[in-house]
C-alpha positions as CSV (number, residue, x, y, z in Angstrom):
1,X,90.0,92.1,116.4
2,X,87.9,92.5,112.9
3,X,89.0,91.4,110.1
4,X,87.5,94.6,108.1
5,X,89.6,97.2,110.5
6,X,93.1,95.3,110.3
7,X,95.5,96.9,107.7
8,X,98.9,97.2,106.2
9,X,100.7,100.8,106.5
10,X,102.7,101.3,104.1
11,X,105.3,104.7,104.2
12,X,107.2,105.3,100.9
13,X,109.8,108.2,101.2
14,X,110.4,110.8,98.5
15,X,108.9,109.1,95.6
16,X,111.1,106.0,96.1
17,X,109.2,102.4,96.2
18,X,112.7,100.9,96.8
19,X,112.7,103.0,100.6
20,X,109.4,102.1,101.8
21,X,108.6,100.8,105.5
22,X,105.4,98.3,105.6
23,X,103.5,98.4,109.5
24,X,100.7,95.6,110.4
25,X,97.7,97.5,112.2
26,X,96.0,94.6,113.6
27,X,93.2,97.5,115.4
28,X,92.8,100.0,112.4
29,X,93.8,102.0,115.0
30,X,96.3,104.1,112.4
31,X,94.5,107.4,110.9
32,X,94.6,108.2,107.5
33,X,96.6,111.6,107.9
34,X,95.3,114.6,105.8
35,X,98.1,115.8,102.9
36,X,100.1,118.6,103.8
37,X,100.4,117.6,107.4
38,X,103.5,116.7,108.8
39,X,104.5,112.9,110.5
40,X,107.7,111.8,112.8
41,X,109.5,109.3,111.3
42,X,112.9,107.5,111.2
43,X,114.2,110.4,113.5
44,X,112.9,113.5,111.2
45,X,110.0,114.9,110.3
46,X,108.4,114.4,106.6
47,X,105.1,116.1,104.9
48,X,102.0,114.1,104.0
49,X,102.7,114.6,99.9
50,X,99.3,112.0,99.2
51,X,97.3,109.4,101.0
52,X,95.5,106.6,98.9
53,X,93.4,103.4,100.2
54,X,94.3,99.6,98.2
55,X,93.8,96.2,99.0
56,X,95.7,93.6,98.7
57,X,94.7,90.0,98.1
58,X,96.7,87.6,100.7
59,X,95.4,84.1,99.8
60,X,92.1,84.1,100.5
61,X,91.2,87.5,102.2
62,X,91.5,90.7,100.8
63,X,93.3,93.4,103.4
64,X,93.6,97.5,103.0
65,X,96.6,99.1,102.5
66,X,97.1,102.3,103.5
67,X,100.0,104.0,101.5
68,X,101.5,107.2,102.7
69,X,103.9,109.3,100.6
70,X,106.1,111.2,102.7
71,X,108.3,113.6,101.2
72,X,111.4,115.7,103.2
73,X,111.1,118.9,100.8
74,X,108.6,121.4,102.3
């Protein structure tokens, strides 16, 4: 496992930082999906509305977070 690969997912619906679903990706295995395409989740499927890259300072390491912003209006 490397410590630069490993990331937090983050998924925020509509708009809404209140409804937002956090995933660990110990593998960096997760792809950074292209805006506009479309992704399954919680039972339905939602459009890619923007992807951004942040880190996050945890104690004493730094780790990426990759926020997603899903949106259900096409």
């Amino acid at each position: 496992m490397s410590a630069v690969a490993e990331k937090q997912v983050m998924f925020v619906y509509n708009g809404n930082d209140r409804d937002t679903e956090v995933e660990f990706d110990a593998e960096g295995d997760f792809p950074c999906p292209v805006d506009g395409s479309i992704l399954k989740r919680r039972g339905q499927q939602w459009k890619v509305a923007r992807t951004s890259v942040q880190s996050a300072a945890s104690g004493a390491k730094a780790m990426q977070v990759l926020r997603i912003d899903l949106t259900d209006r096409f």
